[in-house]
N, C-alpha and C positions, 0 to 999 in steps of 0.2 A: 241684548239680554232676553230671557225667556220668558214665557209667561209664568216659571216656576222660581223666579226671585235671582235665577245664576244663568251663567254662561254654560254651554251644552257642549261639551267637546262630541265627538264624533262618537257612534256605540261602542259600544265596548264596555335604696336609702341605707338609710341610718343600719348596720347591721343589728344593732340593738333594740331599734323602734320597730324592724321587722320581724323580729322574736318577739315581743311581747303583741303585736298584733296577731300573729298567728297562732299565739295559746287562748286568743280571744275570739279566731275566728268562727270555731262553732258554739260559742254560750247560747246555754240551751234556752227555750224559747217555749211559752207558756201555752203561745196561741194555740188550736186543733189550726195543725196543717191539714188539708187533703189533696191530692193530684187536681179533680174539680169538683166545680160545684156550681150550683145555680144561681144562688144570689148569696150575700154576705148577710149574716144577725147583725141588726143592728146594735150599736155599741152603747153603753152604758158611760153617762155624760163624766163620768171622769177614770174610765176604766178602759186600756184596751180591749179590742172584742175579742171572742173566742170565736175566729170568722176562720172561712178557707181561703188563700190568698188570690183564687183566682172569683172570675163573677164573668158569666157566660148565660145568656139567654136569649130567648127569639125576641127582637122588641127592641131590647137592650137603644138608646139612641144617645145619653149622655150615659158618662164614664170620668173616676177618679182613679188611679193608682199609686199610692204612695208607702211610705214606709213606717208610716203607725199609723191604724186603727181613726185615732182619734182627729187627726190630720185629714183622714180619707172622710171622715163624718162630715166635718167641716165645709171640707169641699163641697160633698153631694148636699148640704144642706145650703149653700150658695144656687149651686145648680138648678136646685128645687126652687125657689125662691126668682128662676128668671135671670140668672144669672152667668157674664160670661165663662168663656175658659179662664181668661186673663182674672176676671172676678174670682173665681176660685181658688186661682192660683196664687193669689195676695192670700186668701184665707189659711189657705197647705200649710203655707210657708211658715205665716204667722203661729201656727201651732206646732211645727216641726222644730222654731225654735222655741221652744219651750218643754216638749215631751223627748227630744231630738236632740237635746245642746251639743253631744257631742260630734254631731253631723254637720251641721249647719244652722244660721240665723239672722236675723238682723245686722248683726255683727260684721258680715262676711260679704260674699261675692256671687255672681251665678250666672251663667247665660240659659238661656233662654229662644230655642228656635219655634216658632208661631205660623200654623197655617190658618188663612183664610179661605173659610170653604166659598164665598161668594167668589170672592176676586183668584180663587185657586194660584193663589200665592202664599211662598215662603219666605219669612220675614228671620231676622236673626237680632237678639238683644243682646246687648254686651252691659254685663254689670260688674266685671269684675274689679279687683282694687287696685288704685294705684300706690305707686312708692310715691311718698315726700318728697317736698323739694331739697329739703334736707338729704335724701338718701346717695350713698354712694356705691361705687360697684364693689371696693371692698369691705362693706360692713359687714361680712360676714367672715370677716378674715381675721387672725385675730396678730397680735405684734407682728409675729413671723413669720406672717405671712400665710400660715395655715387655716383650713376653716376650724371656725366653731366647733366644740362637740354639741351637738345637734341636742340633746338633751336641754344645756348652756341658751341657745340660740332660738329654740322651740318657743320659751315660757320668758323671753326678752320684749322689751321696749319695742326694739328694731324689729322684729318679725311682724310685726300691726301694719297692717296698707289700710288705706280711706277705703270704707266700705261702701258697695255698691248695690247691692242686692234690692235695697228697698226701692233706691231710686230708677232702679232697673223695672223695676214692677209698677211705680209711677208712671212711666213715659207708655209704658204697653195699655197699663189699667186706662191712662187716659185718653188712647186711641183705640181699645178693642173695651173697655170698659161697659156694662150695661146698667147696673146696680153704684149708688153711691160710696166713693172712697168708704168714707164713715162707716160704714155698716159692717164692712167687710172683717172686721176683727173680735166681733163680738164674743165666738169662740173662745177664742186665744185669752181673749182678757178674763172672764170665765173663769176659765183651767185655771187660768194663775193665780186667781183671787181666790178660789175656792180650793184647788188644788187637783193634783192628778195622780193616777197611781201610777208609780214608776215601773218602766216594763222589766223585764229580764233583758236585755239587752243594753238599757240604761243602768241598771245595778252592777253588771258584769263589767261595763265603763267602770262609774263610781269607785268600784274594789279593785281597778288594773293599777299594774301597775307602771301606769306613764309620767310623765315629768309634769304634766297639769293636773293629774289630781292630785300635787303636793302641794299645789302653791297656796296660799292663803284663801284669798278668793273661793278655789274651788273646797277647799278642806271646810271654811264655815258655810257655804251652802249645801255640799251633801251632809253634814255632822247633823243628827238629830240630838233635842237638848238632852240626851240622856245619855251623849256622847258618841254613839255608835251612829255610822255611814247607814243612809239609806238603802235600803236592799227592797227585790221586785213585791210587790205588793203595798208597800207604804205607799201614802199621801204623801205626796210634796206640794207646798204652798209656792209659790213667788209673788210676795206683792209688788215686788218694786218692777216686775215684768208685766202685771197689770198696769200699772201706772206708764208705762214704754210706749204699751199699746195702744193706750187712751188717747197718748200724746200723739203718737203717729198716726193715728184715724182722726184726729185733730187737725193737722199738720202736715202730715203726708211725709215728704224726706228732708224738710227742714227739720223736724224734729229732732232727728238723727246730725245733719250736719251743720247746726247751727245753732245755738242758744246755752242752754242748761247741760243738757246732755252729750253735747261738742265738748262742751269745758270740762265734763268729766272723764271724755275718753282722749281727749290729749292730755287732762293732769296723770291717768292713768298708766298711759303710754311712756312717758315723760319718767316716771318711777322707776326707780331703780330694780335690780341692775342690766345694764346693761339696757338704758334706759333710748329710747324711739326720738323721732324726729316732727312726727307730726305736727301741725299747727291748727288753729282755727280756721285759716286761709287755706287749707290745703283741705281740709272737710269741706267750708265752704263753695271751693272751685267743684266741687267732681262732677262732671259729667256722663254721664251713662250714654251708651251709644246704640243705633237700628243701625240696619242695612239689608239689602237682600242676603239671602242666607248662597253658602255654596250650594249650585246641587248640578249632579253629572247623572247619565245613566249607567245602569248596571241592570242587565237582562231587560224585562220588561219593563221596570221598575225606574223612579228616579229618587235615590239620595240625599237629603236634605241635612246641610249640619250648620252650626255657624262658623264665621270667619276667625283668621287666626288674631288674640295668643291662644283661641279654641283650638286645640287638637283634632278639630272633627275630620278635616281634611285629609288628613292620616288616614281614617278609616275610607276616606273614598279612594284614596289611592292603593288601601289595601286589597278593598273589594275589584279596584282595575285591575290588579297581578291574580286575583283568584278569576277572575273571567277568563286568563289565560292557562286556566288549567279545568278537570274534568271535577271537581270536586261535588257541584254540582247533580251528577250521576252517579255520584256514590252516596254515604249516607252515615250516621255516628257511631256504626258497628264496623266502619271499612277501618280501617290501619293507613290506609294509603291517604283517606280525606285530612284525618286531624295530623299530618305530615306534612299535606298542602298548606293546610289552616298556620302550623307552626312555622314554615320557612317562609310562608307569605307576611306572617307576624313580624319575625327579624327582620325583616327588609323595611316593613312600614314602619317599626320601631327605628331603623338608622339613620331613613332621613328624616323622621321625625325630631331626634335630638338633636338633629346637626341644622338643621335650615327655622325651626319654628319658633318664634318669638311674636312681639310687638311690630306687627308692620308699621307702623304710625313712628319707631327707633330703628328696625331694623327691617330692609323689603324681605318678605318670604317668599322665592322663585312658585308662587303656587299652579301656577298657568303651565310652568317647567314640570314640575311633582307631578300635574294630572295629566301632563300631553298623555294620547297611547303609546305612542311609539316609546315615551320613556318606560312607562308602564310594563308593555312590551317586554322591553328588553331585560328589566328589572325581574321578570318571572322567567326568565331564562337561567338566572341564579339559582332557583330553587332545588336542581341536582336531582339525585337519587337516594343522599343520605346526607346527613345534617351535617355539614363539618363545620371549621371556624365561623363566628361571628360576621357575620357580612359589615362594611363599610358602609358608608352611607356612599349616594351614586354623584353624580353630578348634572343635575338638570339644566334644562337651558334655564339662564338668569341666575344660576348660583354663584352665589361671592364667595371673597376667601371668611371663611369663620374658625373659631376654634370650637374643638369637643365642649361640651359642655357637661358639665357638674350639679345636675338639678337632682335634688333628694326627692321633691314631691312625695309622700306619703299617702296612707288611706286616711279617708275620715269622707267629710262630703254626704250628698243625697240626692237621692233625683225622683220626682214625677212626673206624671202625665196627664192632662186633664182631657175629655174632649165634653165641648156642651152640645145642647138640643140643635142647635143650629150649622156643628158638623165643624166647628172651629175647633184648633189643638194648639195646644199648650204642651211642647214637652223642656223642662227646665232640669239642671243640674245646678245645683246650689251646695254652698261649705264657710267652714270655717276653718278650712284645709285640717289640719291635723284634728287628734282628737280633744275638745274639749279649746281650741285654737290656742291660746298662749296661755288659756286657764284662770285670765285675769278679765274681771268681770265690769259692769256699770250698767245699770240700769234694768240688771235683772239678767243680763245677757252675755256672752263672752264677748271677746274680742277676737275675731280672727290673726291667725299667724302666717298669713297667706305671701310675703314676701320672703321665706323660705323657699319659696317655689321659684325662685331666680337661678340662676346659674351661680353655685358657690368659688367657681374657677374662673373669675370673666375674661382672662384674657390666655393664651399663651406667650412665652418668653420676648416672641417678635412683637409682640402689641396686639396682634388679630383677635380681635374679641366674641365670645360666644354669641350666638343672637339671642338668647337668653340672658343678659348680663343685665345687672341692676342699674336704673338710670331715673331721676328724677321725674315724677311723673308718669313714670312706663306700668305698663300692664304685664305682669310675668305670665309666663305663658302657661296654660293649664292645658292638660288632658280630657276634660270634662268636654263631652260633645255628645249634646241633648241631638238625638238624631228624630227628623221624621221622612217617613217612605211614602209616596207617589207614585199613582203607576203612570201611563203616557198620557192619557187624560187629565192628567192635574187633578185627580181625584186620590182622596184620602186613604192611604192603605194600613201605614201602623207608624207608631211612634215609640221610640226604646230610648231608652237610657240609664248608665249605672254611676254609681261611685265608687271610690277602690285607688285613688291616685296614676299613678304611671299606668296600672292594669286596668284603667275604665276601657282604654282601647282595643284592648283584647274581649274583657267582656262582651262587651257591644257589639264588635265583629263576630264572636260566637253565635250572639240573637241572631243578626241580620241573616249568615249566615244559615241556622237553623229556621227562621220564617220563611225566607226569599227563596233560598234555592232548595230546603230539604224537606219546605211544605209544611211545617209542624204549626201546631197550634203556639201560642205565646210564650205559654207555662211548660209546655214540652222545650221549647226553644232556651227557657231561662235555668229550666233545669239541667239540662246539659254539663258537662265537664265543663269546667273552667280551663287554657290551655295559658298560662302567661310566658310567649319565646321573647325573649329580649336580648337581646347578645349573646352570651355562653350563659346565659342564666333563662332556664326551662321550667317552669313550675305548673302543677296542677292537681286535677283529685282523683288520682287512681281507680278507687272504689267507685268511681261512678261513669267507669266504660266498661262495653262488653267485655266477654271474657275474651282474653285473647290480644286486645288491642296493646294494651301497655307495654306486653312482653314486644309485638310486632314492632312498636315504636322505639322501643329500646334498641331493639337490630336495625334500624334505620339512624343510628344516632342520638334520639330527642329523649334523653334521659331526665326525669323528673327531678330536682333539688327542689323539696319543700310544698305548701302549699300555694304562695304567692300571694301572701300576705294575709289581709283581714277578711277579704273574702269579696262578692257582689254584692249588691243591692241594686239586679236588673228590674225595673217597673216600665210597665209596656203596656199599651193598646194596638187592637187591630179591625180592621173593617173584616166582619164574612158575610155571606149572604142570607146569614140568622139576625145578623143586629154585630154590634159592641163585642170583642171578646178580649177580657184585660188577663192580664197575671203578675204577679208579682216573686220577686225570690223566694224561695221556701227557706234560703239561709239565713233569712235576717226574721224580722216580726210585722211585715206590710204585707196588704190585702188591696181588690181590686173590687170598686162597688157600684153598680149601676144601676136605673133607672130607664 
């Protein structure tokens, strides 16, 4: 093993839920955007700020980047305070679900990769949820065998896995922790108790229209008593998410998996229809997991993501097929780069679907996936012009599997913290879909995160997807909280998005635009989004040169759609000025340092 947490090989959905995400994807957004800027306004204690989303200065030594305003407050006000990344990162969260529901929360799930500036290592957390002992591989199937209509199966019983999140941030808080559990949620409980103004991007949720904001649950918490839905600028209260909070700065993640609030999210769950399996016992078991994070080189650079059911590893393998081309020496006006970037994408998307699951159920061949010479050979595919969808390859250690059927959706969030002492926290967190299954307790949703299984587990022979549903297993996520190293084991940048299936194209864009085309953060996040995934291309037109779309077109990679709900990349980077963070300009997060 290396001193950077991994092994170092050698150098080198729902058609329906993706329609109504993409009429959501650009709801307009209150904040003053600006390209840059020097520091952020501070924010007004229950209002998002009218901040620029990036925050750049000489000095600059601790850094928040998240995806509200008030979130980001939280954080630097930990920070300030002496507090770690990891400290911070309990704070984010805490307020993300709450200004945030329909991203992620308590509720839900998240990993989390953590560098340590002392021991210049990277660490990788796993919090995501598991299935019930109760769960089977067809529960998402319905008499005849078919799945769900995803609508049906979204706002179900069965879509709820044991959430992980909080006790994920336990196990880091109490090794990288500096500041007392207790302290750390004072924010959050605040906000709720007194109330927050709901952003424009929270409103535009509220009024979507998806299968969770009908359900009861969510219908009596956005309805104001005068009947009408909360919209951007009102106050919203939550007491009984005050009281969550009290409990869990109390308590820690028994709070959550064990007592009062256990017994309301299995009687919850347990509701009909199409009512879940969870138990007391299966909240009580969950274990959240560490390990060294993966990390491989690319250019000067080393890679950091977490292990699988994380998808991060996709992206290192992505980045291994793009070293084998010139992309690098071209730049976001060339035709020829985002051709590289799209057929390198296909490739990392097929065996990405086909090999990545639960290693602890199913082995993921990932030592096969990263060797070079597969790598190699894999960028030999990429052609001259885009034609059929590529297959997935066969690496050494690959087993027989079948195709898999995972819907995974947008919804999700990601930050990044780094504190005074040069530690980094970058976390991706959810309650998968929007709004999770829209059924609420304790102020909070519930995640609908066992949707992200393989709805097909098997084909005719028996061979089952490594994705397939199994008591106790971890479905496998896209979500891969990336941090960058250069050869020294010193700190370079940290990215990450949410977006479901498309966080991995995201993210390969960042790294992409940082690593090899020199950009600053926020130049990097702003960037076209490009999502190649099989025969399905999507992206944002309007925002390449002139010239490139057409060029792309005559090379095959034709645009369908925008590719869903959109980023939400939030980023840091080391320069030789200090701190330089940025956040998306599509969403309503900002980057604030000290």
């Amino acid at each position: 093993m290396d001193g950077y947490g991994g092994a170092l090989l050698p150098s080198a959905s729902d058609g329906f839920y993706v329609l109504q995400l993409q009429r959501f994807a650009a709801l307009p957004i209150a904040l003053a955007l600006a390209a840059c800027a020097t520091a952020t306004k501070e924010a007004p204690p229950s209002a998002p700020a009218s901040a620029a989303p990036v925050a750049s200065a000489p000095g600059f030594k601790a850094m928040v980047s998240a995806a509200n305003p008030l979130a980001v407050e939280a954080g630097v006000k930990v920070l300030r305070e002496g507090g770690s990344a990891v400290d911070a990162a309990v704070a984010v969260q805490a307020v993300l679900s709450l200004v945030e529901p329909q991203s992620s929360g308590v509720g839900g799930g998240a990993f989390m990769t953590y560098y340590d500036a002392r021991t210049k290592k990277v660490v990788a957390y796993n919090g995501r949820e598991t299935a019930p002992a109760g769960a089977t591989e067809t529960m998402f199937l319905d008499a005849s065998g078919k799945p769900l209509p995803y609508p049906v199966a979204v706002t179900s019983g069965k879509a709820t896995g044991v959430p992980g999140a909080v006790a994920m941030l336990a196990m880091a808080q109490a090794q990288h922790g500096k500041l007392p559990w207790k302290d750390l949620f004072s924010d959050a409980e605040r906000l709720a108790a007194d109330g927050f103004v709901v952003s424009p991007r929270l409103a535009g949720m509220i009024a979507g229209p998806f299968p969770q904001t009908g359900t009861p649950d969510a219908k009596a918490y956005f309805t104001k008593p005068d009947g009408q839905r909360y919209q951007a600028g009102d106050v919203l209260k939550n007491p009984a998410y005050a009281q969550t909070v009290r409990k869990i700065a109390a308590e820690g993640p028994k709070a959550l998996l064990e007592g009062s609030i256990a017994e309301a999210i299995v009687a919850k769950v347990h509701e009909g229809p199409l009512p879940g399996t969870i138990t007391l016992s299966d909240l009580k078991s969950y274990k959240p997991k560490v390990d060294d994070a993966v990390c491989r080189p690319y250019r000067v650079y080393v890679v950091c993501v977490p292990n699988p059911p994380s998808s991060g590893a996709a992206l290192l393998q992505a980045l291994g097929i793009l070293s084998h081309t010139d992309i690098a020496d071209r730049g976001p006006t060339d035709p020829q780069a985002w051709f590289l970037f799209a057929q390198a994408s296909r490739l990392m998307y097929a065996d990405r679907d086909r090999y990545f699951g639960d290693p602890d159920f199913t082995p993921v061949p990932l030592e096969g996936l990263l060797e070079d010479s597969y790598v190699a050979k894999r960028a030999t595919l990429i052609g001259d012009v885009a034609g059929p969808a590529p297959g997935p390859g066969t690496p050494r250690g690959a087993g027989a599997l079948a195709p898999d059927a995972t819907k995974e959706p947008g919804g999700t969030s990601h930050f990044v913290v780094v504190d005074a002492d040069g530690n980094v926290v970058s976390m991706t967190t959810t309650v998968e879909s929007i709004f999770g299954t829209g059924r609420m307790v304790g102020g909070f949703f519930l995640n609908n995160q066992l949707t992200d299984f393989s709805w097909a587990p098997a084909n005719a022979d028996g061979t089952k997807a490594a994705n397939a549903v199994a008591p106790g297993k971890r479905p496998r996520s896209s979500m891969a909280p990336t941090i960058v190293l250069d050869r020294e084991g010193r700190f370079v940048a940290a990215i990450g998005s949410p977006g479901g299936n498309s966080i991995l194209a995201y993210n390969l864009k960042a790294l992409v635009g940082i690593l090899d085309w020199e950009l600053s953060v926020q130049d990097a996040f702003n960037l076209p989004n490009l999502i190649a995934r099989g025969d399905n291309i999507a992206s944002e037109p309007a925002r390449y040169a002139p010239g490139v779309v057409d060029a792309l077109a005559a090379k095959g990679v034709a645009f369908k759609g925008s590719g869903g709900e959109g980023s939400g990349l939030h980023g840091v980077m080391m320069t030789p000025q200090g701190l330089q963070g940025g956040a998306d300009e599509r969403r309503e997060g900002v980057a604030k340092g000290f």
